[in-house]
N, C-alpha and C positions, 0 to 999 in steps of 0.2 A: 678460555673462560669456562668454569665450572658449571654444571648445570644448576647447582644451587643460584648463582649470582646472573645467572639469564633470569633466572624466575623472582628478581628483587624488581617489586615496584613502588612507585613513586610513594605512594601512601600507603604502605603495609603496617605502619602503626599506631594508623587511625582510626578508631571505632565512632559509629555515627550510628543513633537512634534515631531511625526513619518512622516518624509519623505521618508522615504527607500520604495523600489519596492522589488517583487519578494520574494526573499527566505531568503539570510544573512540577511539584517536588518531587514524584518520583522519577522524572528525567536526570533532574539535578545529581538524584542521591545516586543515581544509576553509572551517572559519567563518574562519580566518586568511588562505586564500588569498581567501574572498568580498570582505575587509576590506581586498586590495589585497598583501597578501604576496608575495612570489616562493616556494613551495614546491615543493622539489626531491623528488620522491617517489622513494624508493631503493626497488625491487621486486630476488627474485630472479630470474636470469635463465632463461629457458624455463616459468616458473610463475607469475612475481607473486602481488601480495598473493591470500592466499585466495579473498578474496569473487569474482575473475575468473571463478572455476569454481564460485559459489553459483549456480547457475540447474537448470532453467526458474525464473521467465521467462527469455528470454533478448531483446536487438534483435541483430535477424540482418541483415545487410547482402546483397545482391545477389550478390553471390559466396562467398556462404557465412562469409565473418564475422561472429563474434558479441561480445557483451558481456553480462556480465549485469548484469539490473535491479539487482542489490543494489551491485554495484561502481560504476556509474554514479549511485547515489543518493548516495554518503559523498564522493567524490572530484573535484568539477567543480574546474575553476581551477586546477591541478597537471600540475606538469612530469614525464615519468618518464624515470627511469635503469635498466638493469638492473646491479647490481653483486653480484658473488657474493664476501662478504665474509669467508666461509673463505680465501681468496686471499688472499696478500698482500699482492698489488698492490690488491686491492680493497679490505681494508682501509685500506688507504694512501690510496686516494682519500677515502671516504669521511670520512677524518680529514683532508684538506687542503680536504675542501669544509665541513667544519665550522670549520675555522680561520679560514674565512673569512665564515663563517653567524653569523644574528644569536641564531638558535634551532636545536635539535635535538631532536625528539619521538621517543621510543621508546618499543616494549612489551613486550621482548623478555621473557623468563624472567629473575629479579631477578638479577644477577651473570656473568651471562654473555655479555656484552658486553666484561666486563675482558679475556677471552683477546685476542681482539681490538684490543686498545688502544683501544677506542672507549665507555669508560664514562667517566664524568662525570669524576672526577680526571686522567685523561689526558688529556681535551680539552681541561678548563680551565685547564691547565697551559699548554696553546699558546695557549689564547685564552680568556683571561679574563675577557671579555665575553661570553661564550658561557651564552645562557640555555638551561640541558637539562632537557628534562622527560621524567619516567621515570611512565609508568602502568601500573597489576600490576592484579592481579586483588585482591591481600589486602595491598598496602605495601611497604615495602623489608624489614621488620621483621618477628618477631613469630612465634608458631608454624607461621603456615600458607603464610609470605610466598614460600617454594617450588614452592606450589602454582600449578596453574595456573587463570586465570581467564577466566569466561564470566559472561554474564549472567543464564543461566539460573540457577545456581547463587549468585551473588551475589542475585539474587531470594529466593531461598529461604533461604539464611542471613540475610539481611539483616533480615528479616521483610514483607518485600513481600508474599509470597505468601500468610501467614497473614491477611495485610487484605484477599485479593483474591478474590473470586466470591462463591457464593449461598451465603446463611447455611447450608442442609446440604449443601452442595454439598465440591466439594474445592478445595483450596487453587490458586490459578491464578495463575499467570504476566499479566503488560500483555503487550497483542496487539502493542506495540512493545518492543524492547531497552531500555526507558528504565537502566536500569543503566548500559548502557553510552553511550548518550546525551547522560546526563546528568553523567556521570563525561570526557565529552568535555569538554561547556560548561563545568564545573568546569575540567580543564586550561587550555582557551583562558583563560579566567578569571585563572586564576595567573601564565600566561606572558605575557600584558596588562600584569600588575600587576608583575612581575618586569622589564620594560620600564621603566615609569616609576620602577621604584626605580634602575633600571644610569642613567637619564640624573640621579640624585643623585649616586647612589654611584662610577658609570663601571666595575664589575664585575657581572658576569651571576651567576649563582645557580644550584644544584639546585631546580627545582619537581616534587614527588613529588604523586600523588592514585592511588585508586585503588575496585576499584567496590565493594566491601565497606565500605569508608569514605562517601564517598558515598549507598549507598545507604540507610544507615542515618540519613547524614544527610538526605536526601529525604524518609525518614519525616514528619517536618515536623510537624502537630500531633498526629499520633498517636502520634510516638515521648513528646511532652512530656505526652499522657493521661495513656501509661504510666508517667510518674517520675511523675506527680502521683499516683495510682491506686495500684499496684502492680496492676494489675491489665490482663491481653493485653485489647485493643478483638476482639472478633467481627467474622465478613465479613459483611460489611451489603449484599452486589449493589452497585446504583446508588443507595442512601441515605445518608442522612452523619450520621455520631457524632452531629451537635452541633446540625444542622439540619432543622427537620421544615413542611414538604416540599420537598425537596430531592434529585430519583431521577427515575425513568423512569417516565412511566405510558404502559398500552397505553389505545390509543382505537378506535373504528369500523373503523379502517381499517391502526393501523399502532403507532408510539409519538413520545412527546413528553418532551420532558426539561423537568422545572419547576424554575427554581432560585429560592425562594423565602426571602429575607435578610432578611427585619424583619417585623412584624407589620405594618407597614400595605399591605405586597405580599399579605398573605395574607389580611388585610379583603378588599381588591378581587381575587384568586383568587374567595375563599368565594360574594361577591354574583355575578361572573361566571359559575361554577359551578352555581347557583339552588341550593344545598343550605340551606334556612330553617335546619333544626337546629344545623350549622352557630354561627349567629349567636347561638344561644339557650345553647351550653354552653360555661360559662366554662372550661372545660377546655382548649381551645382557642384563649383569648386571649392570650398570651403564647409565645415559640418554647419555652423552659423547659415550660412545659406540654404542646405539642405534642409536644415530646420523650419528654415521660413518658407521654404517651398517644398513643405513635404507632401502637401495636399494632390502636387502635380508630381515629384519625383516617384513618391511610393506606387502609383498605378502602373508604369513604364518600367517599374523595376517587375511590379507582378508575373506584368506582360512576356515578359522575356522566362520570368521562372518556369511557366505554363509550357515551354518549349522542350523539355528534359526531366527525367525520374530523381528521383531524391536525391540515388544515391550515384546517380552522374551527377547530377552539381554537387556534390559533400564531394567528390573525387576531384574536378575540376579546383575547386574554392579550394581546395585542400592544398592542393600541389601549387599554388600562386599564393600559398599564406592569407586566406582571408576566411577570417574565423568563421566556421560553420559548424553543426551540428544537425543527428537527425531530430524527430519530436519523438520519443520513444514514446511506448507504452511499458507499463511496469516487467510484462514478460519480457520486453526490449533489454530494457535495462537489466536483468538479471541474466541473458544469456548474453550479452557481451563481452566480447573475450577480455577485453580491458578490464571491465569490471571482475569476471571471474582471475584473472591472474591477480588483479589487486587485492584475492579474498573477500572481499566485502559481506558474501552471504557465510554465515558460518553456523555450523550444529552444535547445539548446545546440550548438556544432559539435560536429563529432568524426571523428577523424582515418581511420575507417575506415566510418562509417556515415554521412557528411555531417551528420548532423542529429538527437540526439537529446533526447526529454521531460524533463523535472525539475523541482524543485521550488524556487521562487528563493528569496532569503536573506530570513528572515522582520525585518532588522536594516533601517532607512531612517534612510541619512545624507542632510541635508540636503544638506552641501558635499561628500560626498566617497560617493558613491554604492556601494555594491558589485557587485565587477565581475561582469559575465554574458555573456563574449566570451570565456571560454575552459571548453572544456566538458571532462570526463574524459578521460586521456590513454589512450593505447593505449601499450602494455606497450613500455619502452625509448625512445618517440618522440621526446624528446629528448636520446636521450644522448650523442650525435656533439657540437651543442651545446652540455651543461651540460660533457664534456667539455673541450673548447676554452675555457670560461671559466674554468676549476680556474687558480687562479692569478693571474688580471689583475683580481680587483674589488680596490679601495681598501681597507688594512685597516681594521675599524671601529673 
């Protein structure tokens, strides 16, 4: 295989006008530029996207510039422009670089784009093939679909939050934005599949998602408890509706995550464990049963964790097949040798710090690899360039 054809990926002849701020859209457009995209990120000029001034943290460069951790985490593999779209003129670019774009992601407030000419009807007017995705906080639609949208708050509507921490505890947010994360992968998702339907149909599409939608739907078996039930699931910490044992225990030294799926994991737990009683009370032979008596089985299991270090039960569980895990912390997980032989943390360039951390595309194409030669841009870096191209790519 030639080195040209290692370095073919999936999407190398897709150009996408990234308007989105923040986290969802630029999650989305980010897996899109990993995937081989051309993304053209439109920032305002003298500010850019928000997250530039999310810090501390911050990477500070030798001469006193900076970037911050949050902006550098959503954004590797993108191009930027600064365009101040109140302007005419900027409008006007912005609508000749879409005419010639394969995609358009925006997140703007729902309708407010039209002053501009740059909502979906008037771009697809010039170019019909033009796949635009518009992500809201709450839809295009609907009572709340003027409001504005954050993750936090899509958490807590959505019912994320009523699933999350200790049974008397309060209602808690995931220590990550998965709202908006996952309302990203969702986009990319659409605007993939909106791809393959324009090389049927030879016309692009409005793809609309958004996190209130989304998160509801992430719910996942708990939303379908609930239809089945009528009835709200309780915050269970790190234990699961449906599975018993299935949570965190503390040990000697630290804690251990047990993910125990079928009864014959939980045979060989119980004999690893040495708890005789255990084996003796049918109460406990069946996960239905456990479930119903988790109240009494989970203390007896504690009991016994308390007797050995972490990482003697992760050895033990390990060598008898019964899923375990330690509870890292993030320096955990990044000196791992598993993790480090997987590559996971990868250096990226960058246009004012030479050289910064991140985290590579968790996605492995055989033939068409994703790209890790181009690291987050610095605010405007290319736009002398994207410039000069407005105009001369082949229409699609």
């Amino acid at each position: 295989m030639s080195d040209s054809s290692r370095q073919t990926r999936a999407l190398d002849n897709i150009r996408v006008v990234d308007m989105s701020r923040v986290l969802a859209g630029p999650w989305a457009t980010q897996l899109l530029a990993d995937l081989g995209a051309d993304v053209i990120k439109v920032e305002r000029p003298g500010h850019g996207d928000d997250t530039r001034t999310w810090g501390p943290p911050w990477f500070t460069a030798q001469d006193g510039r900076r970037e911050a951790a949050y902006f550098v985490s959503t954004n590797r593999g993108k191009r930027s422009i600064a365009i101040d779209i109140a302007e005419s003129a900027g409008a006007a670019l912005v609508a000749d670089m879409a005419a010639e774009a394969d995609v358009l992601v925006e997140n703007f407030k729902v309708g407010s784009l039209t002053r501009y000419g740059l909502d979906y009807a008037s771009l697809a007017a010039r170019n019909p093939r033009l796949i635009y995705c518009s992500i809201s906080g709450f839809g295009q639609e609907g009572p709340y679909a003027a409001l504005p949208g954050y993750d936090f708050i899509a958490q807590a509507m959505g019912g994320m939050m009523s699933l999350t921490g200790e049974p008397n505890g309060t209602p808690m947010k995931t220590g990550v934005a998965l709202a908006d994360i996952m309302t990203g992968l969702y986009a990319c998702n659409g605007i993939l599949a909106a791809l393959m339907q324009r090389e049927r149909s030879g016309r692009g599409q409005h793809v609309t998602t958004c996190l209130l939608d989304v998160q509801i739907a992430t719910l996942a078996n708990q939303a379908t408890s609930y239809l089945a039930t009528q009835r709200n699931p309780p915050r269970m910490g790190n234990a699961h509706p449906s599975i018993v044992p299935y949570q965190s225990f503390e040990t000697a030294d630290g804690w251990v995550a047990i993910g125990v799926g079928n009864d014959a994991q939980f045979r060989r737990l119980r004999r690893a464990l040495n708890v005789p009683q255990l084996a003796r009370d049918g109460r406990f032979a069946t996960n239905t049963g456990r479930v119903e008596h988790r109240q009494i089985l989970v203390p007896l299991l504690q009991s016994a964790f308390m007797r050995a270090s972490s990482s003697e039960w992760i050895a033990q569980l390990t060598a008898v097949e019964v899923p375990v895990g330690p509870v890292n912390t993030l320096a955990d997980v990044f000196a791992d040798p598993h993790v480090i032989q997987r590559g996971l943390q990868i250096a990226m360039p960058h246009a004012a710090l030479e050289s910064v951390p991140g985290v590579a595309c968790p996605v492995r194409l055989s033939d068409s690899p994703p790209r890790t030669d181009r690291g987050p841009p610095v605010l405007d870096e290319h736009g002398d360039q994207i410039r000069s191209e407005v105009g001369s790519r082949s229409a699609i």
